[in-house]
N, C-alpha and C positions, 0 to 999 in steps of 0.2 A: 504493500500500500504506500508505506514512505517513497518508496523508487519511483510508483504513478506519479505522485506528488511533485518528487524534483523533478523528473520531466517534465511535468505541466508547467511548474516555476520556470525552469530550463528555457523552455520552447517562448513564455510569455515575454519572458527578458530578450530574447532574440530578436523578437517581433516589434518591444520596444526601441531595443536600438537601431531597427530595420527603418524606423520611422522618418528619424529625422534624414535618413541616407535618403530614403525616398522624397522627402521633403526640397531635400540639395537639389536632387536631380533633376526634379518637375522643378524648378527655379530655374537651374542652369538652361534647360531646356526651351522653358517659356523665353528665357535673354536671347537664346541663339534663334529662337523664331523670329524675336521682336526687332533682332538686329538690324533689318538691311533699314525695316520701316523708319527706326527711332534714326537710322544715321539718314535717309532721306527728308525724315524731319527739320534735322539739326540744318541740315545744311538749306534746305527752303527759307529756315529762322535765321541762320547766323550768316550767310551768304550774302544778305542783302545790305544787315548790318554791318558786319566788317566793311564792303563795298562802301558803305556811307560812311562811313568814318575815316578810310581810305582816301574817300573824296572830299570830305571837309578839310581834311589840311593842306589843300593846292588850291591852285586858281583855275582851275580846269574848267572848261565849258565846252559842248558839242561844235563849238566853231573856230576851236582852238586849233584845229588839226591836228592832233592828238588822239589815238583811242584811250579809254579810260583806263588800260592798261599802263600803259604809258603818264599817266599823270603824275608819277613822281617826279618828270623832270620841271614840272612846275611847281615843286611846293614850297610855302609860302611863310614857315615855322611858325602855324598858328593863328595864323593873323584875322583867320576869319571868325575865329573866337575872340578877337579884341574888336574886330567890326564891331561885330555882333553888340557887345556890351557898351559902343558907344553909338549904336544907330539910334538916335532916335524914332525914326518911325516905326520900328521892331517895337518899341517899348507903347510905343501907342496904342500899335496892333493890338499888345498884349493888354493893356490897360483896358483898351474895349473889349477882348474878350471875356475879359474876369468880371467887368461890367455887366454884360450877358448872363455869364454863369449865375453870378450874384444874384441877380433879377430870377431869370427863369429856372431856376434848379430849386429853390424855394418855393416860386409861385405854384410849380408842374408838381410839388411835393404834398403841400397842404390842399390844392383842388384834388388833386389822387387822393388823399391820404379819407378829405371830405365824402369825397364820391365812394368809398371802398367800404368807408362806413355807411352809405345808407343801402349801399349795395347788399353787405352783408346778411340784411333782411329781407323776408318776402314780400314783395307789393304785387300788384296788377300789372302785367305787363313788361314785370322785369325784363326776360330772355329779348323783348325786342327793343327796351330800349338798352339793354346791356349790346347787341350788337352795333346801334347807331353811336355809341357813344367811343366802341372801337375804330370805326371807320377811319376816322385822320391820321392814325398811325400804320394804316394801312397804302395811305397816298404815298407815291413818291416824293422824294421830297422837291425835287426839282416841278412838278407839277403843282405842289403845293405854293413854290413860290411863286410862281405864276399867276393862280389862284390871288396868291394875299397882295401882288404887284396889279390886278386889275382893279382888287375891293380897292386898294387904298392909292388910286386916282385922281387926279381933281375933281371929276366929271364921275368917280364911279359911286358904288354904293355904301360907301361908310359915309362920303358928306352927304348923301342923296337922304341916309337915315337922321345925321346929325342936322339938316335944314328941316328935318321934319319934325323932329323935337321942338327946336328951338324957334320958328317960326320965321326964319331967316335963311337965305341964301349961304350957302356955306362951303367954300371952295379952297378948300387947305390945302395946300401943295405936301403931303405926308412925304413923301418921296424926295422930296428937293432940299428940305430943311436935317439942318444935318441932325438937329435932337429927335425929329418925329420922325424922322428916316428909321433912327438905331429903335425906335419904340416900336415904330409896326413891324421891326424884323425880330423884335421880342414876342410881339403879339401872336405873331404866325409859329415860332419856336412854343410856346406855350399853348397854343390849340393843337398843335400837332404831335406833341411827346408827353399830355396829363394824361392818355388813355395810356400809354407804355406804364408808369410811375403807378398809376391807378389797378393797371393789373397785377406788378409783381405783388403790391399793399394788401391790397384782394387775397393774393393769395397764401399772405401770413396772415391775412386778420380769418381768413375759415380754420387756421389751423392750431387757432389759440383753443385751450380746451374748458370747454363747455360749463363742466363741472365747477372749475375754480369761478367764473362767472355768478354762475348760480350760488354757490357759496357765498361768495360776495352780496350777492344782491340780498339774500335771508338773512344775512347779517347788518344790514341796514343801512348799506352803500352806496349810494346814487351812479346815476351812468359816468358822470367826471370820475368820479374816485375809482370806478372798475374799469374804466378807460385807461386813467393813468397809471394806476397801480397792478393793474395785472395785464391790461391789453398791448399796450406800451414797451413795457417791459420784457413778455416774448414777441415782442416783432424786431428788436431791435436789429439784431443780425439780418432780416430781412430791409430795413430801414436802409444799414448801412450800404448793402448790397446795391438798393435801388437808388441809392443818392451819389454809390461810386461809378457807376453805369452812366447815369445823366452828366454827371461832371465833367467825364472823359469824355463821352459823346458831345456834351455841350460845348465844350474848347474845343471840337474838330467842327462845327459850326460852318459850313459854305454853301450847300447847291442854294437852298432856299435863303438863304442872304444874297448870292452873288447872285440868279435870277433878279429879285428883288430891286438890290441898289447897285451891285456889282463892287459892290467897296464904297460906292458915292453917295452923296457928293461929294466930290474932291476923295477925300481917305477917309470920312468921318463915319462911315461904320466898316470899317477895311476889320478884319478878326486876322487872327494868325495865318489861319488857312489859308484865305483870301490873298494875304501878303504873300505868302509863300507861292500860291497860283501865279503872282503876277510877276515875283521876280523870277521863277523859273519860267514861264513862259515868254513872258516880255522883255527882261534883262539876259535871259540867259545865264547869271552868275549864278552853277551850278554846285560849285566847292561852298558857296556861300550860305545857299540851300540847303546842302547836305550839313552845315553847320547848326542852322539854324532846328532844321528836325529832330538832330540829336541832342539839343537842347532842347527842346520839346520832350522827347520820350523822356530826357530824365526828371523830370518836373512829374509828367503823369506816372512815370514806374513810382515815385515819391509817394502818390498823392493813391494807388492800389495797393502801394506796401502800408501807407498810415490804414488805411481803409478793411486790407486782412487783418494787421495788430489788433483794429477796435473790433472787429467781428469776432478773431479767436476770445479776445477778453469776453464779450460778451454772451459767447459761447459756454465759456469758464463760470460765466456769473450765473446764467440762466440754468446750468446743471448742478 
């Protein structure tokens, strides 16, 4: 009977250590599948990058005679990073674009965040006004700007609405004036990305749980206090997600601006983007370009790296 025994013991310790061998192996295995994929990746990701930072330290441009191959014999030790920090119009760019962010990454926050709460309820009619309310984020956006470049017209129908209110003739030039330019290409960013903001919000406020609510509420807590204190607080990580999403996407800011005013009047709603369109296509000054975008990513890698730290912490709190 003992001899059964240590065999059985025998055979189980075998099996045990057979484990982690077989664990290695279906590892090693899955790498060498994932191989050629992960190095085709890499090189799609870091191919482009390298190249652009390659190009940022020369004065290289396609009409240079030169393939880009060759652009080291133009380089310029830097210089286009000292440009850069002394252009001012670069800094304008950016000034208006943070203006933008600022404005509409808030506004497209609190209308989403309004709308997801009354969404979260059952009324009449929901499913079809829950469809119309998606629509403009389903526009292109280049069609969008189009759209918001006829409304706001002399001649078209935001003053045709505003002389109707007011009982007056009303022929704003929206489009010509440099502040009411940069405000209608706010207005159109914010009709066209609260249905985005509105549904990721939606979709952390269905998955607050039920129970802790109701708890709250037999305990004698009004919709504030079960809002803030318990609804709030698991959506956070969802919050953060949807406000890192807008922000990036908000600094990349062009088709429906540049439809719109195309940067004008003059520069006075030019966004990063916009700048970067014109001096790569109208200047040509491509090393300069390439400067400038890599300055760009490392501002948004910054601004997705604060944006994980606060989601893992929040992560950490809410378990």
């Amino acid at each position: 009977m003992s001899a059964v025994v240590a065999t059985i013991s025998e055979g189980e310790m075998d099996a045990a250590r057979a484990k982690p061998a077989l664990r290695d192996e279906g590892m090693r295995l899955g790498f060498r599948l994932t191989l050629p994929a992960q190095i085709l990746v890499l090189f799609i990701s870091a191919f482009p990058l390298l190249m652009q930072l390659y190009i940022s330290v020369t004065d290289w441009s396609p009409l240079s005679g030169l393939g880009w191959w060759n652009a080291w014999e133009m380089w310029n030790s830097f210089a286009n990073y000292t440009d850069l920090a002394a252009d001012a119009r670069f800094w304008s760019a950016l000034k208006r674009t943070v203006i933008v962010m600022v404005v509409c990454v808030p506004a497209e926050f609190l209308l989403g965040l309004a709308l997801a709460t009354l969404f979260a309820d059952d009324f009449p009619g929901k499913r079809i006004f829950y469809s119309v309310l998606l629509m403009p984020m389903m526009v292109v956006p280049a069609v969008a700007g189009y759209m918001f470049f006829m409304l706001f017209q002399s001649g078209g129908p935001v003053n045709d609405i505003l002389s109707a209110i007011t009982g007056t003739q009303v022929t704003i030039a929206w489009l010509s004036d440099p502040t009411l330019a940069l405000i209608a290409v706010m207005i159109a960013d914010i009709w066209q990305w609260t249905p985005l903001m509105f549904l990721i919000l939606l979709a952390g406020l269905v998955g607050v749980p039920e129970d802790q609510i109701k708890a709250a509420t037999l305990l004698g807590a009004n919709p504030w206090q079960r809002f803030t204190t318990i609804v709030l607080p698991k959506m956070k990580t969802i919050i953060i997600i949807a406000l890192a999403i807008r922000v990036i996407e908000n600094f990349k800011i062009f088709d429906t601006l540049y439809i719109m005013t195309g940067g004008g009047p003059g520069v006075a709603t030019e966004t990063i983007s916009v700048y970067i369109y014109k001096v790569t296509t109208q200047d040509l000054i491509w090393g300069y370009v390439a400067a400038i975008a890599l300055a760009i990513l490392v501002v948004l890698s910054i601004v997705a790296v604060f944006a994980m730290k606060r989601m893992a912490r929040a992560r950490q709190v809410a378990a």
